[in-house]
C-alpha positions as CSV (number, residue, x, y, z in Angstrom):
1,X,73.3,197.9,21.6
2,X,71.8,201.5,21.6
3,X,69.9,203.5,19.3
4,X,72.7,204.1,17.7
5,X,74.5,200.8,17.6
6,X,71.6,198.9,15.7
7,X,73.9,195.7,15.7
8,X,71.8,192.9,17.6
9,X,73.2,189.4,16.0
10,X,69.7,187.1,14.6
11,X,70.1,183.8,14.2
12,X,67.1,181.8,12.3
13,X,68.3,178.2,13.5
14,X,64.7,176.9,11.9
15,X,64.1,178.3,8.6
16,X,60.6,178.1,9.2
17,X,61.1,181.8,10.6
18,X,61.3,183.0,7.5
19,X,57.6,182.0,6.0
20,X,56.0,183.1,9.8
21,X,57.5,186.7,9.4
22,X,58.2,188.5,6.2
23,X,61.0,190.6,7.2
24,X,62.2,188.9,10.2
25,X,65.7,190.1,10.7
26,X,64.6,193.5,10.5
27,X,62.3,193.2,12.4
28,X,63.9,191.6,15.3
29,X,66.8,194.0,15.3
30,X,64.1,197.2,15.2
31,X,62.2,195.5,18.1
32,X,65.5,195.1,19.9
33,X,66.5,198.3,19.4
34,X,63.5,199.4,20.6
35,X,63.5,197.7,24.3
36,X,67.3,198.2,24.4
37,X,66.6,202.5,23.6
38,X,68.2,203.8,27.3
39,X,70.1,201.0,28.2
40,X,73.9,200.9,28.6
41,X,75.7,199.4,25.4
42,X,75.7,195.8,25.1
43,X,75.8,192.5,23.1
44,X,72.4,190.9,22.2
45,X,72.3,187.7,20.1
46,X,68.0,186.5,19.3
47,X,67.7,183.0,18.3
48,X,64.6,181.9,16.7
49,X,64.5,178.2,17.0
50,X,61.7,175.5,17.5
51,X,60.1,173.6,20.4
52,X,62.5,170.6,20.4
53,X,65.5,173.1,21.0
54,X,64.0,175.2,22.9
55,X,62.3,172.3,25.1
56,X,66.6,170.9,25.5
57,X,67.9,174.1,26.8
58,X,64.8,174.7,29.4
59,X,65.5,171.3,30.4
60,X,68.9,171.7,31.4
61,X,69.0,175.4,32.4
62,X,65.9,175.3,34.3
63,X,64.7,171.3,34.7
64,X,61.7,171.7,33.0
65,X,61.3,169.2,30.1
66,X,58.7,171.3,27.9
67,X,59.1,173.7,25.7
68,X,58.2,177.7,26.6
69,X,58.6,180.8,24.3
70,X,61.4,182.4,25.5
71,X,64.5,181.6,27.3
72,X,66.9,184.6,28.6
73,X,70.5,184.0,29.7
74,X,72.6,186.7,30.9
75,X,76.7,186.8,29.8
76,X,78.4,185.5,32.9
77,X,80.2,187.8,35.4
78,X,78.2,190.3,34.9
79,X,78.8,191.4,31.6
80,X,76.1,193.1,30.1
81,X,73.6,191.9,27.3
82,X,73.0,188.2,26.7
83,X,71.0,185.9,24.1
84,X,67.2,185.0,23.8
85,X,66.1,182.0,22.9
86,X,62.7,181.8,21.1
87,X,60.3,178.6,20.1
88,X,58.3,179.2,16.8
89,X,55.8,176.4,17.5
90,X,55.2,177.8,20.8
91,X,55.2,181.6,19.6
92,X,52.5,180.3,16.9
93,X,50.3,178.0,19.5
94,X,50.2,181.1,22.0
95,X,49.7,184.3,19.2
96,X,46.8,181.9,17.4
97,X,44.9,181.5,21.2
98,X,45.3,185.3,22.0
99,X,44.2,186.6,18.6
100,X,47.4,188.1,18.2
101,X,49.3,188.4,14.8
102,X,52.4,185.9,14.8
103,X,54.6,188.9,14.7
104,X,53.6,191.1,17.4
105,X,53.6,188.3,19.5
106,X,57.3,188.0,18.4
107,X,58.0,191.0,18.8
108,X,56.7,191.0,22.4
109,X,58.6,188.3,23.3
110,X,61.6,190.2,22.1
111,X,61.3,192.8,24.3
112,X,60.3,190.8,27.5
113,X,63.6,189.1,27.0
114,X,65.2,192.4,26.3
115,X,64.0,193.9,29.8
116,X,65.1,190.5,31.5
117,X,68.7,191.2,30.1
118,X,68.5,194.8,31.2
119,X,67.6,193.7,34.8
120,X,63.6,193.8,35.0
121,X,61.8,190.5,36.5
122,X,58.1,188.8,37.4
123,X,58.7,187.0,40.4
124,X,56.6,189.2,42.7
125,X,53.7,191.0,42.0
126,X,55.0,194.4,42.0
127,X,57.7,193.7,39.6
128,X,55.6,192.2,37.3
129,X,53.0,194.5,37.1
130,X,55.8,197.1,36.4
131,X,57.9,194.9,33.6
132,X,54.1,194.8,32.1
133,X,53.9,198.5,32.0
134,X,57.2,198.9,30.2
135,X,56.3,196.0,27.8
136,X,53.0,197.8,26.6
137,X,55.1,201.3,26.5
138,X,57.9,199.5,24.4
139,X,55.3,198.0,22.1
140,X,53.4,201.0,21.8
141,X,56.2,203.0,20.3
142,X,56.6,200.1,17.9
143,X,52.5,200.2,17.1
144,X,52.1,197.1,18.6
145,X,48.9,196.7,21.0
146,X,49.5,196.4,24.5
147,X,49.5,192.3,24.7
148,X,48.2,192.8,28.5
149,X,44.6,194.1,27.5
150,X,41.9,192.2,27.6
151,X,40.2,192.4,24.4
152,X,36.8,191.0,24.7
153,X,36.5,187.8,22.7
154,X,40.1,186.6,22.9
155,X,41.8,185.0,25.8
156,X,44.2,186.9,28.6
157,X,47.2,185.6,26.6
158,X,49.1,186.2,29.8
159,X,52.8,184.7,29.8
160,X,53.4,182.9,33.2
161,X,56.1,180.5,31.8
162,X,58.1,183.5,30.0
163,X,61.9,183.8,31.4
């Protein structure tokens, strides 16, 4: 996927989606397209699901029996690009406690999985700190505010269970 290869495969598994976000494909694939911009070629598939499914494949990928917001998983042998996995109960719960439209919230989510697939990580300080930096320029172009601010009267919204 580049910026000129807008083709990012959406899957709405829960129809739900739909009556969150008007415009939800399009949105998705211009958020993508957005956090992919620089980045060799490469598949991308965006599942928006719900908490039960989402809560499955965290258990079994990373033995954690609860359900997060996103879920990343690189194409094997190193093939580039991968799918995202996102939780619409989850994605409401944490945009409602941070103030934060349902769709930016989305669509940061979107490119915090994006930069996982493209190599970027949290584990350390330093890395996180810079994969931060590149989320709030991302969403910035896409007039989204930078989700890292503080904002007085609304909670951190910080995202330690995002992978």
């Amino acid at each position: 996927m580049t910026q000129d290869d807008p083709e990012c495969d959406v899957i709405v598994a829960d129809a739900r989606w739909h009556g969150a976000i008007p415009g939800l494909a399009a949105l998705v694939r211009r958020t993508a397209r957005a956090a992919w911009a620089g980045g060799e070629p490469a598949p991308v598939t965006i599942a928006l699901d719900n908490d039960r499914a989402i809560r499955r494949l965290n258990a079994r990928h990373r033995d954690r029996n609860k359900p997060t917001n996103v879920l990343t998983f690189d194409y094997p042998d190193g093939v580039p690009g991968g799918d995202i996995m996102i939780a619409l109960e989850t994605v409401r719960r944490e945009a409602q406690a941070a103030g934060r439209p349902i769709r930016h919230h989305l669509m940061h989510l979107i490119v915090h999985g994006i930069l996982h697939l493209r190599g970027h990580d949290h584990h350390q300080a330093g890395e996180a700190r810079r994969m931060e930096m590149e989320e709030a320029r991302i969403l910035g172009r896409l007039s989204v505010p930078n989700p890292w601010k503080f904002r007085p009267g609304s909670p951190s919204g910080r995202m330690e269970d995002a992978q």
